[in-house]
py3Dmol code that shows the C-alpha trace and the ligand (Angstrom):
import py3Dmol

protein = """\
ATOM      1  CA  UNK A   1      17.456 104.586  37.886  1.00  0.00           C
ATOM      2  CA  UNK A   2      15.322 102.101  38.347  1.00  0.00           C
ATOM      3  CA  UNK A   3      16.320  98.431  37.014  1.00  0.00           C
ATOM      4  CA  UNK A   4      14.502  95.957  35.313  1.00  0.00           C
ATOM      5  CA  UNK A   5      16.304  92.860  34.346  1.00  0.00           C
ATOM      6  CA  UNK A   6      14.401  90.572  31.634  1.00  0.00           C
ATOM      7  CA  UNK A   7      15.159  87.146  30.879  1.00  0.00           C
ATOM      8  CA  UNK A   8      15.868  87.820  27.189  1.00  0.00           C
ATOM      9  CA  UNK A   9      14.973  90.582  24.439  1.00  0.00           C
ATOM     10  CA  UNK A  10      11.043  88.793  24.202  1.00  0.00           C
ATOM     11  CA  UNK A  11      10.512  89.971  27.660  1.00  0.00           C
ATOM     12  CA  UNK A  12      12.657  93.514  27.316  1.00  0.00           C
ATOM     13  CA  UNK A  13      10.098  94.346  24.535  1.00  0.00           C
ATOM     14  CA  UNK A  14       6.760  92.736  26.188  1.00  0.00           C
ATOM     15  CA  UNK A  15       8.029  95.202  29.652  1.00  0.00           C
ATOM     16  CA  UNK A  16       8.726  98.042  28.003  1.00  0.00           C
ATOM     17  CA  UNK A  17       5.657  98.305  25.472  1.00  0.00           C
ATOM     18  CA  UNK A  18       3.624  98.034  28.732  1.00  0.00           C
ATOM     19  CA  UNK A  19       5.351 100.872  30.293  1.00  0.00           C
ATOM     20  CA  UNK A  20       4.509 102.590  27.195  1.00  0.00           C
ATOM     21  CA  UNK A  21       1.157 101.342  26.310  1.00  0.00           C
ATOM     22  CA  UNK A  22       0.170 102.425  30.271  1.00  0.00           C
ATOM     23  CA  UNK A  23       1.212 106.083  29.618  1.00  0.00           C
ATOM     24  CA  UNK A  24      -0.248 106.403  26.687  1.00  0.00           C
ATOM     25  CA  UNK A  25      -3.768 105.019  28.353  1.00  0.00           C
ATOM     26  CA  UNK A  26      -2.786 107.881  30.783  1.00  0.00           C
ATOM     27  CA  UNK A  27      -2.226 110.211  28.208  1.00  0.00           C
ATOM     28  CA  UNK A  28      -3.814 109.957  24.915  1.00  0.00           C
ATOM     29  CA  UNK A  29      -1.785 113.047  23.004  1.00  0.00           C
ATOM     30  CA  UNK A  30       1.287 111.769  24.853  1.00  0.00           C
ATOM     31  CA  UNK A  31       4.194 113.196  23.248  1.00  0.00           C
ATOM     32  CA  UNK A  32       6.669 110.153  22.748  1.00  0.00           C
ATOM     33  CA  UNK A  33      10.178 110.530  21.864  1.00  0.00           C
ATOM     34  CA  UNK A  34      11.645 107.668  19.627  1.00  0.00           C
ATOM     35  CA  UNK A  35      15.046 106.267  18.918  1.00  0.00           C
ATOM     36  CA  UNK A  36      16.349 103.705  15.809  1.00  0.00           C
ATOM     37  CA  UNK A  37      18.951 101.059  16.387  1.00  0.00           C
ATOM     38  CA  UNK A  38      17.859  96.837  16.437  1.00  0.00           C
ATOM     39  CA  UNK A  39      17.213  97.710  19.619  1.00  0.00           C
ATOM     40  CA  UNK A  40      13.487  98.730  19.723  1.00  0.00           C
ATOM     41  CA  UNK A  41      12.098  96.914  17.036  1.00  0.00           C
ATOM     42  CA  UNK A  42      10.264  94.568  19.855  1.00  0.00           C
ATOM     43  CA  UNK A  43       9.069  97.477  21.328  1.00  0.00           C
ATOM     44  CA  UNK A  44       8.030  98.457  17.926  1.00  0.00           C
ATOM     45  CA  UNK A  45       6.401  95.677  16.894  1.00  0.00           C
ATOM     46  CA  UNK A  46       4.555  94.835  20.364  1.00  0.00           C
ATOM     47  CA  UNK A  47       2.880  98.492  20.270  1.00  0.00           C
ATOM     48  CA  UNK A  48       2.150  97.746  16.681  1.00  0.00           C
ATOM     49  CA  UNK A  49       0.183  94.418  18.300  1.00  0.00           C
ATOM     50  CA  UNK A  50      -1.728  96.110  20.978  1.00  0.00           C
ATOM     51  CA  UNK A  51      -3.196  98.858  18.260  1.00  0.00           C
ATOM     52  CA  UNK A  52      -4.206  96.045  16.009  1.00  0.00           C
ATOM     53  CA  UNK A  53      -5.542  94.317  19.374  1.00  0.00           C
ATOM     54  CA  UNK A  54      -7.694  98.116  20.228  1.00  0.00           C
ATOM     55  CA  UNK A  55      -5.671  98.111  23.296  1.00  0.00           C
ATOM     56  CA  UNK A  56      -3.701 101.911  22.311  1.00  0.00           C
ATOM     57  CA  UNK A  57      -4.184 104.182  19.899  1.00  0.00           C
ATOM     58  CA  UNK A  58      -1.298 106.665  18.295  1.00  0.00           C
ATOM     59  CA  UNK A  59      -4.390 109.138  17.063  1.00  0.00           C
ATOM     60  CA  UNK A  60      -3.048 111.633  19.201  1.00  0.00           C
ATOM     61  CA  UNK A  61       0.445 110.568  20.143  1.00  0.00           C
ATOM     62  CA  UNK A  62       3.143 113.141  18.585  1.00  0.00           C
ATOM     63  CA  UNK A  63       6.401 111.364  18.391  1.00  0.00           C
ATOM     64  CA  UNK A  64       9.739 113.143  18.324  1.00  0.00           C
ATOM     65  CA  UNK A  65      12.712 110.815  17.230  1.00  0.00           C
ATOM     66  CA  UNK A  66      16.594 111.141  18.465  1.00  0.00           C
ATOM     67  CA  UNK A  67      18.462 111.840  15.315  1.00  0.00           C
ATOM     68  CA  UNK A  68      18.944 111.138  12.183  1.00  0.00           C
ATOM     69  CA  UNK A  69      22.174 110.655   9.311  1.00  0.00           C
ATOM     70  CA  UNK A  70      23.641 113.651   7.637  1.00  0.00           C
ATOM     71  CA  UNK A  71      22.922 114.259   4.851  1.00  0.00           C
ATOM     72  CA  UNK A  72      20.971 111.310   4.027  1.00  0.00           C
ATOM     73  CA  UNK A  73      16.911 111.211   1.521  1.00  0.00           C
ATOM     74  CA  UNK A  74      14.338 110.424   3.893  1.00  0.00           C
ATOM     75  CA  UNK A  75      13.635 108.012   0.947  1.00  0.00           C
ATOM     76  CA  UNK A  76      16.988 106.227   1.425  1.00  0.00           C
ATOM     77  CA  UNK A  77      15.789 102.928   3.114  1.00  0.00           C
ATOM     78  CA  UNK A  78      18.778 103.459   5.929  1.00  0.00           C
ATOM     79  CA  UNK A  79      17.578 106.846   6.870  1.00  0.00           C
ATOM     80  CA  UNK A  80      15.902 106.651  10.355  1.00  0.00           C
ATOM     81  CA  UNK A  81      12.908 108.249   9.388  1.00  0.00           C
ATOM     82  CA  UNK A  82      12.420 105.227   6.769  1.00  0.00           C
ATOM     83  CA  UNK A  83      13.432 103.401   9.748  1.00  0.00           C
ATOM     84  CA  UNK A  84      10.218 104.472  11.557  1.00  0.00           C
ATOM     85  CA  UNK A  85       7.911 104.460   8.975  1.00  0.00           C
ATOM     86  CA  UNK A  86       8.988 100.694   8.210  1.00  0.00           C
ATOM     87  CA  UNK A  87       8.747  99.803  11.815  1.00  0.00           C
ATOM     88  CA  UNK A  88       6.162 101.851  13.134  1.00  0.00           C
ATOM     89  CA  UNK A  89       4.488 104.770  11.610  1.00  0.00           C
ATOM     90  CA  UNK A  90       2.840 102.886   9.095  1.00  0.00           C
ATOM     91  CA  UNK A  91       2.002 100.096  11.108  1.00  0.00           C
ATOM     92  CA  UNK A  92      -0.284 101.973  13.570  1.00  0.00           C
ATOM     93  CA  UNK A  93      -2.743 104.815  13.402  1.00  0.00           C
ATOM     94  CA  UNK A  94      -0.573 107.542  13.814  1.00  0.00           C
ATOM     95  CA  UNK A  95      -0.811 110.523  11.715  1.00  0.00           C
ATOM     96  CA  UNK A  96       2.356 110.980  10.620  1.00  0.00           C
ATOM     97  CA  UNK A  97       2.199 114.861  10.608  1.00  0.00           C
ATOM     98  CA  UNK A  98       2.627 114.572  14.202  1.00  0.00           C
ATOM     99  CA  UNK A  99       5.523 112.701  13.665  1.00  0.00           C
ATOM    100  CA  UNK A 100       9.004 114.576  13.646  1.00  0.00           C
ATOM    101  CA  UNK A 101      12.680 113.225  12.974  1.00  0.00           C
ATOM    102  CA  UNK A 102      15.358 115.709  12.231  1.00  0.00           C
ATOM    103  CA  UNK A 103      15.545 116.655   8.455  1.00  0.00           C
ATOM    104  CA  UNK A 104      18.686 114.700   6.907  1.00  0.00           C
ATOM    105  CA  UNK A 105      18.298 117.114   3.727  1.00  0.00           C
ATOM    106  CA  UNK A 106      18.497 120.192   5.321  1.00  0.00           C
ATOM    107  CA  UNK A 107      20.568 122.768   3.690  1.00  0.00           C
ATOM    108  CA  UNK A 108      22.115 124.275   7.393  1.00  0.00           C
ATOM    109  CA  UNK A 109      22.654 121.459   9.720  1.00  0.00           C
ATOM    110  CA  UNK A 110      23.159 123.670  12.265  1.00  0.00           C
ATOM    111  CA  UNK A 111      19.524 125.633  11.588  1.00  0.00           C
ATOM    112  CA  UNK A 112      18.017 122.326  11.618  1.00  0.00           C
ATOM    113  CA  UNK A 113      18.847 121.688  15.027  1.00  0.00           C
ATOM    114  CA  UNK A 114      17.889 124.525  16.161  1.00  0.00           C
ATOM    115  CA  UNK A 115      14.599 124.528  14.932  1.00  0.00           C
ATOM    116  CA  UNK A 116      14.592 120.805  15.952  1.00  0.00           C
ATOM    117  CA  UNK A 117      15.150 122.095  19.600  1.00  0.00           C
ATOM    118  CA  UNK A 118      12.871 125.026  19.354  1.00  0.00           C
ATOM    119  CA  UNK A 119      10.049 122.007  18.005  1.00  0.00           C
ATOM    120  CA  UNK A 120      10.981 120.534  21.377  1.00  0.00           C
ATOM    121  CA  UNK A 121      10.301 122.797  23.395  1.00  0.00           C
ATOM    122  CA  UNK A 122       7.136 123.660  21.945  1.00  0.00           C
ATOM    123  CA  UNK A 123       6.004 120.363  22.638  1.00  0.00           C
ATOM    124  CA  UNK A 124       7.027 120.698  26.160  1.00  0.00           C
ATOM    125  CA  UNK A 125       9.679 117.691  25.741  1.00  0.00           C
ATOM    126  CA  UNK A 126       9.125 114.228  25.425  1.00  0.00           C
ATOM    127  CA  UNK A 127       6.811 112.497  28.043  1.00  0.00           C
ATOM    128  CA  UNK A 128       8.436 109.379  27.415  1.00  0.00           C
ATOM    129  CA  UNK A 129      11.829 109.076  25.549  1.00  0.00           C
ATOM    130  CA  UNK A 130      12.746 105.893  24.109  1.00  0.00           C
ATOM    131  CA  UNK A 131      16.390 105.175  24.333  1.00  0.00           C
ATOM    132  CA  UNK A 132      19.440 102.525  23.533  1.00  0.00           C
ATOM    133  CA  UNK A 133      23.007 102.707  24.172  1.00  0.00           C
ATOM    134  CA  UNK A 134      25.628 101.833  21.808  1.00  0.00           C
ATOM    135  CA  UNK A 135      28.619  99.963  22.729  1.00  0.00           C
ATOM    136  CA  UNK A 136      30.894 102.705  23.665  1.00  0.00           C
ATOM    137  CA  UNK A 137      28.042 104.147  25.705  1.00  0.00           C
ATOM    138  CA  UNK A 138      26.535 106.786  23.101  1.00  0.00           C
ATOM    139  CA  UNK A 139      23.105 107.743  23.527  1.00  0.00           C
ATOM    140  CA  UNK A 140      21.773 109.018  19.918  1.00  0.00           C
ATOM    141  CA  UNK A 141      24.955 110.366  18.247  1.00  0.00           C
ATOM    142  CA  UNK A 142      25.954 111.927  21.402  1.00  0.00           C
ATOM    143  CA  UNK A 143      29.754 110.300  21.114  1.00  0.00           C
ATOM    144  CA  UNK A 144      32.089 110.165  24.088  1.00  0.00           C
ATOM    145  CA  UNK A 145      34.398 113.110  23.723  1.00  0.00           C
ATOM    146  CA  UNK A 146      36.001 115.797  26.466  1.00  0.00           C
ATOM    147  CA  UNK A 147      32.500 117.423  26.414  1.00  0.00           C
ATOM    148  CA  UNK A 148      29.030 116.851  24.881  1.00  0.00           C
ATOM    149  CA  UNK A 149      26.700 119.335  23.351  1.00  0.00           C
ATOM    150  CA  UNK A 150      23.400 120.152  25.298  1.00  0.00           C
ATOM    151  CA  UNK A 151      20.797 121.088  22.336  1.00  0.00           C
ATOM    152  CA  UNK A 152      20.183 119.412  19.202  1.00  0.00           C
ATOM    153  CA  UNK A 153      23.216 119.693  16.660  1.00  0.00           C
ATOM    154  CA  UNK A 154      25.041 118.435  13.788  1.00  0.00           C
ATOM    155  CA  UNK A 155      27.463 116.087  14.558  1.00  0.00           C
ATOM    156  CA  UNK A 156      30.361 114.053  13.462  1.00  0.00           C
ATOM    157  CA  UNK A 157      30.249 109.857  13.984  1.00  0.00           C
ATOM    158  CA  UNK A 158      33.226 108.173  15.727  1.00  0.00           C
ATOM    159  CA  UNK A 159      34.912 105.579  13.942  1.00  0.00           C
ATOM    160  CA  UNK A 160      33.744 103.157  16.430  1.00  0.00           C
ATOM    161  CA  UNK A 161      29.807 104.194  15.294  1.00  0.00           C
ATOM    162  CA  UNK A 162      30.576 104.246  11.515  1.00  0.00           C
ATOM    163  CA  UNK A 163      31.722 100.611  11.980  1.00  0.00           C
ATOM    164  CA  UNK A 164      28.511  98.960  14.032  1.00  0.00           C
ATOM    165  CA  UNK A 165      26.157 100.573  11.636  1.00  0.00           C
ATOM    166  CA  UNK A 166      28.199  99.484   8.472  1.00  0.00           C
ATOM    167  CA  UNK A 167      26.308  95.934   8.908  1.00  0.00           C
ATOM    168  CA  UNK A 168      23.081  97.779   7.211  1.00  0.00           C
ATOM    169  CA  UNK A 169      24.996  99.377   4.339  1.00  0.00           C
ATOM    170  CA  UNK A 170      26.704  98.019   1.501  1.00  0.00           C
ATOM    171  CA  UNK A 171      29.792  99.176   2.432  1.00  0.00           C
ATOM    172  CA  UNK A 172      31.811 101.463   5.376  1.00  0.00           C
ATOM    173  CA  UNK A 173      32.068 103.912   3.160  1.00  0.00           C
ATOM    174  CA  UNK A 174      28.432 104.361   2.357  1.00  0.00           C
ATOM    175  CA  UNK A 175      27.559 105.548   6.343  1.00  0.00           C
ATOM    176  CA  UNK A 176      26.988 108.781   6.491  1.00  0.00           C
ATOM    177  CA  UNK A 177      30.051 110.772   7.967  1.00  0.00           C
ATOM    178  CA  UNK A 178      27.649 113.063  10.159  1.00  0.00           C
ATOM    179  CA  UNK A 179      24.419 113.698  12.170  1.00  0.00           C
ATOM    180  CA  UNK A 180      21.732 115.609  13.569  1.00  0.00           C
ATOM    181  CA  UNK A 181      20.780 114.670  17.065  1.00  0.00           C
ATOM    182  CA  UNK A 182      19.952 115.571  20.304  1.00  0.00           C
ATOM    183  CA  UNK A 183      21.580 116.761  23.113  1.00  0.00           C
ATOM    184  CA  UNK A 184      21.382 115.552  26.799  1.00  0.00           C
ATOM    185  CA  UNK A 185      19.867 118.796  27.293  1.00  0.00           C
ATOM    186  CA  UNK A 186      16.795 117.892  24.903  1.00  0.00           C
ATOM    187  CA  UNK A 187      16.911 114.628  25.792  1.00  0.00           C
ATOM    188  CA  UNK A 188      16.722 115.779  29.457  1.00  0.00           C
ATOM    189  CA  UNK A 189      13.582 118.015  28.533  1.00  0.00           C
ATOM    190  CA  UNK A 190      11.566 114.061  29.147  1.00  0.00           C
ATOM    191  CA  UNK A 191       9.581 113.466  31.944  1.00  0.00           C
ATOM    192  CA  UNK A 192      10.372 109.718  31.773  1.00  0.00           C
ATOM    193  CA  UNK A 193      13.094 108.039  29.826  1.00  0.00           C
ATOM    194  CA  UNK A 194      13.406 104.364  29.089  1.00  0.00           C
ATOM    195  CA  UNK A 195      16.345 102.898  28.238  1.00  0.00           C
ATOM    196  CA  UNK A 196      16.552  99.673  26.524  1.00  0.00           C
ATOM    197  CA  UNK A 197      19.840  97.923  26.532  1.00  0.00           C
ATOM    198  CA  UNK A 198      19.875  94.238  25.063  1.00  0.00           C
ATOM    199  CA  UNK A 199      22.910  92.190  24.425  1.00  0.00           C
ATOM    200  CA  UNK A 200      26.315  91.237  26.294  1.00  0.00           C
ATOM    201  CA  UNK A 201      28.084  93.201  23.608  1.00  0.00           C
ATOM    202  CA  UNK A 202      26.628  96.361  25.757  1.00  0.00           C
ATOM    203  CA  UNK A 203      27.599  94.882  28.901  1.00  0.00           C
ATOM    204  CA  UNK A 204      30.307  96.819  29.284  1.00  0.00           C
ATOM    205  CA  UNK A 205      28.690 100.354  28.705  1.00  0.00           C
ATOM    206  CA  UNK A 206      25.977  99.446  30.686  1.00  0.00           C
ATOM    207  CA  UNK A 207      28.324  98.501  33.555  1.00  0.00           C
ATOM    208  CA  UNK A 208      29.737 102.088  33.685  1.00  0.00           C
ATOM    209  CA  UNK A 209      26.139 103.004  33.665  1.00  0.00           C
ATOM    210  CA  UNK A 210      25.106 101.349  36.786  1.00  0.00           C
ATOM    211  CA  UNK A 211      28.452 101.798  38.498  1.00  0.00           C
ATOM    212  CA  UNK A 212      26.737 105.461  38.764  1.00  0.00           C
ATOM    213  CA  UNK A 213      29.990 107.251  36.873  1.00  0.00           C
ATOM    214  CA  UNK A 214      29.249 110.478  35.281  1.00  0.00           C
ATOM    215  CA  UNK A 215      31.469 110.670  32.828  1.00  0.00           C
ATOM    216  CA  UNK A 216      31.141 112.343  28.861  1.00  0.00           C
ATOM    217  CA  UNK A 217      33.805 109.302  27.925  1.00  0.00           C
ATOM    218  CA  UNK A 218      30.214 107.191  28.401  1.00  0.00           C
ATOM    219  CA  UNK A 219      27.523 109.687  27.510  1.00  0.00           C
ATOM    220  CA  UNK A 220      24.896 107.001  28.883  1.00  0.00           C
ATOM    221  CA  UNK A 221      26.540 107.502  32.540  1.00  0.00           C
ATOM    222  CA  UNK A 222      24.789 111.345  32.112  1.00  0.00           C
ATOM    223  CA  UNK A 223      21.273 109.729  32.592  1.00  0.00           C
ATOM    224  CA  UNK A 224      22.142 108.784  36.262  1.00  0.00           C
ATOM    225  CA  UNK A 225      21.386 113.120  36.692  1.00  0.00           C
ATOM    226  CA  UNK A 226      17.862 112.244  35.225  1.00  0.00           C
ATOM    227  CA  UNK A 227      15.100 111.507  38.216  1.00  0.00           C
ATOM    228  CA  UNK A 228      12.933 108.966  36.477  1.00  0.00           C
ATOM    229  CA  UNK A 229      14.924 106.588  34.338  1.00  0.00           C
ATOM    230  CA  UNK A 230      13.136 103.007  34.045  1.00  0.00           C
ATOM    231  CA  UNK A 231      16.112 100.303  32.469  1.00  0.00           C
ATOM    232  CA  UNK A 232      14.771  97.452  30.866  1.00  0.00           C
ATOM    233  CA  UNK A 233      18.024  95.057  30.062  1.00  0.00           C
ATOM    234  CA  UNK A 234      18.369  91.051  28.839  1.00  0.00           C
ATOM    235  CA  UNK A 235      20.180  89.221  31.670  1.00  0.00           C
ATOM    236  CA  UNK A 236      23.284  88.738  29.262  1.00  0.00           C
ATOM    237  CA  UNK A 237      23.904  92.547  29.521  1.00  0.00           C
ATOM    238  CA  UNK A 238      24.198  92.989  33.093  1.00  0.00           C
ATOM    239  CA  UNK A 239      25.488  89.049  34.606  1.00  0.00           C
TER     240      UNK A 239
END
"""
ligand_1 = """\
9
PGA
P 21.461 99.048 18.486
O 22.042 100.513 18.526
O 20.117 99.109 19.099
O 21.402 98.707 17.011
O 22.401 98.186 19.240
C 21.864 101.289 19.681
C 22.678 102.543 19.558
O 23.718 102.543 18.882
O 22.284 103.532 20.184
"""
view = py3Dmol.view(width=600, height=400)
view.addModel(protein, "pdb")
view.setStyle({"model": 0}, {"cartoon": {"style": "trace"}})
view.addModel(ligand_1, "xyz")
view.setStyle({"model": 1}, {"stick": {}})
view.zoomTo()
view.show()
């Protein structure tokens, strides 16, 4: 894994738009895999700046996103694919049929993420994945537990999860109890993954990370296996 330590989020999202923006100069239809969270809204918003500035283009970027609550109305302004439209898709040329995040009002969860895996794999996996780690070292909704699920699947939400993303609902018990995501398998179907990590409340996670643990109790510690991880972290989550 190679580590890049920023002075503060500014700088996390300046670094890793450029890592972005650079591959998709290298590759126009570069296949881009997306995740929600406060997280990447930087990144968001700087690769929103250099398409206004001409610098990129998303006219033939696909993006595939990480997950996404179940059930939930992509309508619903705390779905993630609202999430993306808001803080992306609709703030850069991209058409959004290339877009994909897993269908929250799917009938079979369990269909879904299989034909969310199958869509995967016809796009020949992501050739950038855009990750962030939770606090108890969760990557998507993969959730520490005795063993993780490789493809894309309908899952349940720890406790621990159900209470961080509270703060955007009006109450606990309005977070969805479930959700589609995918596997470290899919996720491992990238050629390069980024992970963003901002914050000392992640300081802990991210410390298993880099101790080089493997270890399903921190999901995260599963990307030390992948061969080209870039990290782009604040100084308050690693000092
Ligand atoms: P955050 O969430 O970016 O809002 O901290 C990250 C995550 O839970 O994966």
């Amino acid at each position: 894994m190679q580590v890049i330590v920023c002075r503060d989020y500014a700088e996390m999202s300046k670094k890793a738009a450029a890592f972005v923006a650079a591959e998709m100069k290298k590759k126009p239809a570069l296949v881009l895999g997306l995740a929600t969270g406060s997280t990447p809204v930087g990144l968001y918003d700087e690769l929103t700046a250099l398409t206004k500035k001409g610098e990129i283009t998303f006219k033939q970027v696909t993006t595939v996103n990480l997950d996404e609550y179940y059930p939930i109305d992509p309508a619903n302004d705390q779905s993630y694919r609202y999430f993306m439209n808001e803080n992306l898709f609709d703030r850069v040329d991209i058409d959004k049929k290339n877009t994909y995040v897993p269908d929250g009002t799917a009938k079979d969860p369990a269909a879904e993420g299989k034909r969310y895996e199958a869509l995967i794999d016809r796009l020949g996996g992501a050739d950038v994945q855009v990750l962030g780690i939770g606090q108890n070292g969760h990557i998507g909704f993969n959730e520490p537990a005795d063993a993780l699920v490789l493809d894309t699947h309908v899952t349940d939400l720890t406790e621990n999860t159900i209470k961080a993303n509270s703060r955007f609902f009006a109450s606990e018990n309005e977070v969805p109890r479930q959700a589609l995501t995918m596997g470290m398998g899919s996720i491992f179907k990238a050629k390069k993954i980024i992970l963003l990590v901002n914050g000392a409340n992640k300081k802990q996670a991210l410390a298993t990370v880099l101790s080089g643990a493997l270890t399903t109790a921190v999901p995260a510690t599963l990307l030390n296996l992948h061969p080209d991880v870039t990290l782009f972290c604040t100084e308050d989550a690693v000092k």
